[in-house]
N, C-alpha and C positions, 0 to 999 in steps of 0.2 A: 299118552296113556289112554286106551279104548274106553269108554262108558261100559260101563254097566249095567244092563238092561234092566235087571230088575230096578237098579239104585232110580235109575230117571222115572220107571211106573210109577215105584212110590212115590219119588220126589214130585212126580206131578200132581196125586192125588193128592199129597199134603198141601202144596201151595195155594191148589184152589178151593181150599176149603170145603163147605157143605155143596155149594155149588158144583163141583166135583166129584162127590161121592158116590163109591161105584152103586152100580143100582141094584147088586147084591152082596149080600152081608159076605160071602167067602171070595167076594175081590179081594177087599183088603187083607185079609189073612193070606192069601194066595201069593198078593205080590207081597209080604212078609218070607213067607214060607221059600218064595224064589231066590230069595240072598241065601240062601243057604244050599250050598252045591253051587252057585254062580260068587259069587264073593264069601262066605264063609265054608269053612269044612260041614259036610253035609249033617257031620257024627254030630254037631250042636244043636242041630235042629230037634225042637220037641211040640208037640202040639200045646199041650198047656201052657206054652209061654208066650202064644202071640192070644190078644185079645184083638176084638172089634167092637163098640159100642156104638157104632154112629147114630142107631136105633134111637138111642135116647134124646135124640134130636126133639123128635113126634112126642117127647114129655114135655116140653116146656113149659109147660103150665103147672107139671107136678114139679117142677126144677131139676129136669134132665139135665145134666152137660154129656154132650156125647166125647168120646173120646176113643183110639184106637193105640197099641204099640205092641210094644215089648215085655213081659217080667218076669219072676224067677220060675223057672220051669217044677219046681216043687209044689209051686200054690195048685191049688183045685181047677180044673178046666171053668168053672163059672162064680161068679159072686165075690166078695172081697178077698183082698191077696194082702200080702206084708213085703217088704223087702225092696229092694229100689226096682226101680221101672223106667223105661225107654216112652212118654206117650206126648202123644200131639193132641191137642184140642180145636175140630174143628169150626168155624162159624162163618158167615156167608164170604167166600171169595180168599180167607186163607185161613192158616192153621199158626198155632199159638204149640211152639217144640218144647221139650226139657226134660229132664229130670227127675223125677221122685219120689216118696213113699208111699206105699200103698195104706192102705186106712188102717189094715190090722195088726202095723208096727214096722218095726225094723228086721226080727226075723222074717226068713232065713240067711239078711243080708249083716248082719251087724257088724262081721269082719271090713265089707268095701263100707258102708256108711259112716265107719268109726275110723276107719284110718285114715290119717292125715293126707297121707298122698294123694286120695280122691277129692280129698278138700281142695285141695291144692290144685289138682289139674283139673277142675270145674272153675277155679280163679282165673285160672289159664286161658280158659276157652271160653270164656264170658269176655276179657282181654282180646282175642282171637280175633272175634266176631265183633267187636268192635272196631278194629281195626278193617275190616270187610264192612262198613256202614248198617250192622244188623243190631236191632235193637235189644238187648241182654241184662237178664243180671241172676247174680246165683246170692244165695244165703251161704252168711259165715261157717254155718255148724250143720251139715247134712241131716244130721241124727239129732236135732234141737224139732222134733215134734208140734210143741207148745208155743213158737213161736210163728206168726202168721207174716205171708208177706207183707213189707211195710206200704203204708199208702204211697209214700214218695214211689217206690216201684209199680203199685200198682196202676200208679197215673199214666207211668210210661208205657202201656199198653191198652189203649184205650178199644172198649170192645170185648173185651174179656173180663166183664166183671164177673157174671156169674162165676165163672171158669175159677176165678179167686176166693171169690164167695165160700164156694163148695168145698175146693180141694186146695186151700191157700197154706194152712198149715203143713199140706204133706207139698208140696212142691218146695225145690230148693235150685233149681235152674233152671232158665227157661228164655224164649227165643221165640222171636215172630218169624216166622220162614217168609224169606222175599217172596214177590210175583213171578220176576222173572223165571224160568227156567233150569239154566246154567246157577243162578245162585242160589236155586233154592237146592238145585241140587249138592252143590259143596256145603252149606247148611246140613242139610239130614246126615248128608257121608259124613259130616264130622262127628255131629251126636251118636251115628251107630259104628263111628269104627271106635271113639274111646267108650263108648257101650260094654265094646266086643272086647275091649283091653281088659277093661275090669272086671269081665266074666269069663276070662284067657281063654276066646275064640281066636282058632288058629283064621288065616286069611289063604285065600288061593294063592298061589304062587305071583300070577297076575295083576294081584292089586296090593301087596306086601310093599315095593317104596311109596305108592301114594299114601297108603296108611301110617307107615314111618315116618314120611314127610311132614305127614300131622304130627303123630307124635313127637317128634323130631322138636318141632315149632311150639306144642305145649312146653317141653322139658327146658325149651330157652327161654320162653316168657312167664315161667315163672319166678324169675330173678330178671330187676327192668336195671341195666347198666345207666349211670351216667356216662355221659361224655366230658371232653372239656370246655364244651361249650355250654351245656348245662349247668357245670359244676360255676363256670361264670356268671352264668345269667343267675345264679341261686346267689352267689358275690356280692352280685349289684343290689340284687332286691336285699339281700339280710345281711353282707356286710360281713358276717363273722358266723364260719362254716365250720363243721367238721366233715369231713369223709370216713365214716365206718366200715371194720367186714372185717373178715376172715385174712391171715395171715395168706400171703401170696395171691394176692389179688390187685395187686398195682397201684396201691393206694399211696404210695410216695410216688410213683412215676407217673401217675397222672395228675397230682399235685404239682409237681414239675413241670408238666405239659401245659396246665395252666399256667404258669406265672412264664415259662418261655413265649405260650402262646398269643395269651392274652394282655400281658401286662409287659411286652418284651424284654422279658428277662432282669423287668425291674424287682426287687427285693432283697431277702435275708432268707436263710432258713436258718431254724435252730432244733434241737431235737432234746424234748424232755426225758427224765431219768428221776428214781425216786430222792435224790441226792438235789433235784435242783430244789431254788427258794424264794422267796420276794427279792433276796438282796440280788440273787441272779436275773431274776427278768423284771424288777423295776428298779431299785435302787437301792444301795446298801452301801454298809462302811465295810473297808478292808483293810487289815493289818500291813503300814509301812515302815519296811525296816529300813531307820537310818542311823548312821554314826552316832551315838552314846547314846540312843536309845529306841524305843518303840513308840509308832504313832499310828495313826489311824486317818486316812482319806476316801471320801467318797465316791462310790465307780456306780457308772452308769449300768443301766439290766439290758436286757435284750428289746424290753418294748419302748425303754426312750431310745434308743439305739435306731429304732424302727420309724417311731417318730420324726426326731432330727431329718432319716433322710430322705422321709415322704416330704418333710415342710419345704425341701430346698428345691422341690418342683411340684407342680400342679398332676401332674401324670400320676397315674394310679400307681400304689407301693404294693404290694404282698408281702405280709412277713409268714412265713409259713413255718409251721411249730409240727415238727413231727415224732408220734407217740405221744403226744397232748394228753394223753392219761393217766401216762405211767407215774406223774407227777400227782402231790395231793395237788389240785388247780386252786379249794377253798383258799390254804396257805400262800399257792405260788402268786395267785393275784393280791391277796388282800383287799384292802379300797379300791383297789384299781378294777374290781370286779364292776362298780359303780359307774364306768367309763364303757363297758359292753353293753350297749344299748344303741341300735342301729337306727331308731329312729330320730336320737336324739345327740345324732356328731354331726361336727360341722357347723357352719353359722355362729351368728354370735353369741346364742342363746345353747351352745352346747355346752355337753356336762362338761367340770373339770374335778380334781381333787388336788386337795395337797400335799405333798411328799411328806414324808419322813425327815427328807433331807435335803438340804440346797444343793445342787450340783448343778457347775457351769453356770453357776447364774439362776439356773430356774429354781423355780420355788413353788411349781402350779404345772399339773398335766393335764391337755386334752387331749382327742384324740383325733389327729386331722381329718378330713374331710374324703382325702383321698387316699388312704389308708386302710388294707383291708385283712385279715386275718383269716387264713385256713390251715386246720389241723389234722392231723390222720392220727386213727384211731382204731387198735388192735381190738375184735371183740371178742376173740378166743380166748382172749388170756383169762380165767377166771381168781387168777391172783391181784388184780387190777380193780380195784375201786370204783363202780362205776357213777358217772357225775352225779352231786346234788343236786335237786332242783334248782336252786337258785342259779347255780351254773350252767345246768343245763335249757334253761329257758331263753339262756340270752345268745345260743349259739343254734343255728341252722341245721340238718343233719343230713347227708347223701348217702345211702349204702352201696357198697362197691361188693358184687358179690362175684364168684367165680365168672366166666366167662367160656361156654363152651365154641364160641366164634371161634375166639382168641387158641383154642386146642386146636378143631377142625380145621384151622387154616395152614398148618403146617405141614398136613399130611402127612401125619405119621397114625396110621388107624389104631396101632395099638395103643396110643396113648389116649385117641378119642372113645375108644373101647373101656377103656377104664373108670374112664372119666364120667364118663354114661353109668357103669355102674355104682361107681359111689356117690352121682348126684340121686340116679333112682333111690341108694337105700336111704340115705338123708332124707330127700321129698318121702317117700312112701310111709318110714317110720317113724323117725325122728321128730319128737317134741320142737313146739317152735322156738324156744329157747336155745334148743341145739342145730338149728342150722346155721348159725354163727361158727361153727366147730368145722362147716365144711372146708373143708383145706381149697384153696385155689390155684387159680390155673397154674400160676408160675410152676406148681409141682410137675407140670405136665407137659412141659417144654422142653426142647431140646433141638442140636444140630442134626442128631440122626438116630437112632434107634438106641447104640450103643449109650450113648450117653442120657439117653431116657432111663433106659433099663438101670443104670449107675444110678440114674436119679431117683426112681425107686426103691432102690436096694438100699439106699445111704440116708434120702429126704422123705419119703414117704410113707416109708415102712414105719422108723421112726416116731412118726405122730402119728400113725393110724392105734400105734401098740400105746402109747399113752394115752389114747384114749381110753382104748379097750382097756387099760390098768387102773383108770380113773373111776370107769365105768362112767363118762360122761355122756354116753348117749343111752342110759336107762334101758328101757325096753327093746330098742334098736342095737343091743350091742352084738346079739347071735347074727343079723341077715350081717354085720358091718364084718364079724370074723368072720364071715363066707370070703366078701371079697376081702379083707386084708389078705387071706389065704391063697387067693385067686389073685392078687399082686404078687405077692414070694412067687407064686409059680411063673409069671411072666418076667420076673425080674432077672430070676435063674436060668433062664432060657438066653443061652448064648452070652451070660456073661461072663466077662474073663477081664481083673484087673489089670488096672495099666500099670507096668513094671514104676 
C-alpha cells in the first residue's frame, strides 16, 4: 500500500512535537489542507475546519496550550468552537492525539457525540492501540462535559499536565503518538480515517482497503471472544462459570470444546428447563410403584450424580448445565447454593451441607475438589429471569458475542455483507441493553449460498421481525427495518425451495 504524502508530513510534525513545529503558522494548516484531494475527496475540504495554535506556545506564562487539528467546519474561522474535533497537543519532542469537545459544547455535533456507535468505536481504538504498545484511554460518555479526566489517566501521560489542566473536561480520547516514524504514522491515520468515518468523508479510491482494514478491525474488537483456553483458565481461577450472549453464538459448542479439550471429555452435561427442581439436581423423593401399593424412594440430582463421579478419580470433572437460566436456580439449588463458593472447596475445611435426605448412604455434601461447573446462558430471552444476586456473585461470567472471523472465513461475502450491516446498526444505535439481542454468527453460516439464503428466509428473517414486533430495540428499530428489508431482498434473490 503506497504512503501518503501528505499523511507522513503530518505524521512527522505531530511526532516531534514543538521541536518540530513548522516555522510558519499555514504549514500546518497546509499539510492539513493536503489530505484532501490526496486521501480525502477534495469536496470535504473547508477552511474553517482546520485550525493551527501552535502560537500559543510563546503564552506559557499566561497558560497557553498550543494545539492544532481538525473541527466542525460550521464553527467560526477563529476563537472557540463546539462540536467534536480531531486535535493534537504539542510539547517538546512529541505530541499528545485524540479526541474532543470544543469549549462551546456539543453543538453542531450532538448527533456523532450522543450516539453509542461512536462510544463504542473510540472503545475500539483505545483497544487498537493498545495492542500496537501506544499509550491510550478514552472516557465512557463522549458528551459527559462535567466530568474531567481521572488522575489514574492523567498519570499515564506524563508531561501533559497542563494540556489536562486546561482542556481535560472536553477531551474524551486521547493517545501519545510514538517517535518513530512508521508508527507514528499509522497512529494519526487511525485517528483521521475513523475522524473521516464519523463526518462520511468519502476516501480516494487508493487508500478505501487500508481504511476498511481499520474499520474492519474496530468493528471486530469491539466484541473480545473467549476461546477455550480462556474459558479454562477463568475454570481454574473461579471454578464455577457461566458463558453468556446472544442466541447462536456457540455457547454450547464451545462449552463442549472445553470439557473435550480440556478435561478430556471427562464429565456430564445436563440442560435446564423451567420444569426442573431441587429434587432433579440434588436430591428428592419419587413415587415407587409396587405391588399392593405406593411407596416413595430416594433418587439422586444431577449434582450428586456429578459429584460421585468426580470423587472416583483425582482428574478434573465438568458438569456442564446448559440454559442454566431457564430454570428458577434460587429453588433448583436450595442449600446447595451454600456449596458454590470457589474459594472454599476442597481440603478439609470445605463447606458441606446436609441433605434433605439420605441416599446411598450419604447424609453430607461437599463439593470436590476437582469438580467444576460451566453453564450457558441465553441473554436474548427477555422471558428468562435474570440471576439474583446471591446467585449471581458466586459464579464467574464470559460473554460469547457474535463472531465476525467465524462469518469471513467461509467465504461467502454475502453473508459477511450482512452481517456487517446488522452489527453497524446494533453498535451504532442500539441501547447497551440491547446488544444482547444481536442474533449470531450461527445465522450466517452455511455450505454455499443457497442454503444461506434458506437461512435467511426461514432463520433470520424470523427473529429480526420479533424484534421489530416487540420493539426491542427502541429507538434503533427504523435503521434495523432498513436492513431486515435489505435481508428479504437478498434472501429472495435466487431462491427456489427444495421439492
Amino acid at each position: 500500500m503506497p504512503k501518503s504524502d501528505s499523511l507522513q508530513i503530518l505524521a512527522d510534525i505531530i511526532r516531534g512535537g514543538l521541536s518540530s513545529a513548522p516555522k510558519d503558522r499555514e504549514s500546518t494548516r497546509a499539510a492539513l489542507a493536503a489530505l484532501f484531494g490526496e486521501r480525502y475527496q477534495q469536496r470535504h475540504a473547508e477552511p474553517t475546519m482546520m485550525r493551527d495554535a501552535y502560537g500559543l506556545a510563546n503564552d506559557a506564562e499566561e497558560g497557553g496550550v498550543p494545539y492544532a487539528g481538525l473541527i466542525n467546519p460550521d464553527n467560526p474561522p477563529s476563537g472557540p468552537y463546539g462540536g467534536t474535533s480531531l486535535v493534537w497537543f504539542p510539547i517538546e519532542e512529541r505530541s499528545l492525539i485524540g479526541f474532543g469537545v470544543g469549549t462551546r459544547g456539543l453543538s453542531p455535533d450532538e448527533g456523532i457525540l450522543s450516539r453509542p456507535g461512536h462510544r463504542r468505536r473510540i472503545a475500539a481504538l483505545r483497544r487498537l492501540l493498545g495492542r500496537m504498545g501506544v499509550e491510550a484511554w478514552t472516557k465512557a460518555d463522549p458528551a459527559a462535559l462535567g466530568e474531567q479526566v481521572p488522575k489514574t489517566a492523567r498519570d499515564r501521560f506524563p508531561g501533559f499536565e497542563r494540556v489536562f489542566q486546561r482542556y481535560g473536561r472536553e477531551m474524551y480520547c486521547n493517545a501519545v503518538v510514538p517517535k518513530e516514524s512508521d508508527e507514528a504514522r499509522n497512529v494519526v491515520r487511525a485517528f483521521l480515517d475513523l475522524y473521516a468515518y464519523e463526518r462520511g468523508w468519502q476516501l480516494l479510491k487508493a487508500h478505501e482497503n487500508e481504511s476498511n482494514e481499520l474499520l474492519n478491525s474496530l468493528r471486530a474488537d469491539l466484541f473480545i471472544t473467549p476461546t477455550a483456553q480462556d474459558v479454562h483458565d477463568l475454570l481454574r481461577a473461579r471454578r464455577f462459570v457461566v458463558l453468556q450472549g446472544p442466541p447462536g453464538t456457540g455457547k454450547t459448542r464451545l462449552a463442549d470444546e472445553v470439557r473435550r479439550r480440556h478435561f478430556d471429555s471427562r464429565g456430564m452435561a445436563v440442560q435446564f428447563h423451567p420444569a426442573v427442581t431441587y429434587e432433579d439436581f440434588v436430591v428428592g423423593l419419587y413415587p415407587d410403584a409396587q405391588a399392593g401399593g405406593l411407596s416413595f424412594k430416594v433418587r439422586r440430582g444431577w449434582l450428586l450424580d456429578a459429584v460421585l463421579e468426580a470423587e472416583k478419580s483425582s482428574s478434573p470433572y465438568l458438569l456442564l448445565i446448559d440454559e442454566i437460566n431457564r430454570a428458577d436456580l434460587g429453588k433448583v439449588l436450595g442449600e446447595a447454593i451454600y456449596l458454590f463458593e470457589a474459594a472454599e472447596v476442597g481440603g478439609a475445611n470445605a463447606r458441606l451441607i446436609r441433605l434433605k435426605h439420605i441416599v446411598d448412604g450419604r447424609a453430607e455434601l461437599r463439593v470436590p475438589e476437582n469438580l467444576y461447573v460451566l453453564g450457558t446462558m441465553n441473554t436474548a430471552d427477555r422471558s428468562i429471569a435474570s440471576f439474583d444476586l446471591a446467585v449471581r456473585r458466586r459464579f464467574a461470567f464470559a460473554t460469547l458475542p457474535p463472531s465476525r472471523e467465524v462469518v469471513a472465513a467461509q467465504e461467502l461475502s454475502v453473508a459477511t455483507s450482512i452481517f456487517d450491516r446488522l452489527v453497524d446498526v446494533f453498535v451504532e444505535h442500539a441501547p447497551d441493553e440491547a446488544l444482547q439481542l444481536l442474533p449470531g454468527h450461527a445465522y450466517f453460516l452455511a455450505r454455499d449460498k443457497d442454503e444461506l439464503l434458506r437461512r435467511f428466509r426461514h432463520e433470520l428473517l424470523p427473529l429480526l421481525d420479533e424484534y421489530l414486533r416487540q420493539g426491542l430495540l427502541g429507538p434503533a428499530s427504523n435503521e434495523l427495518q432498513a436492513v431486515r428489508d435489505a435481508v428479504e431482498d437478498t434472501a429472495r434473490q435466487g431462491y427456489a425451495p427444495r421439492a
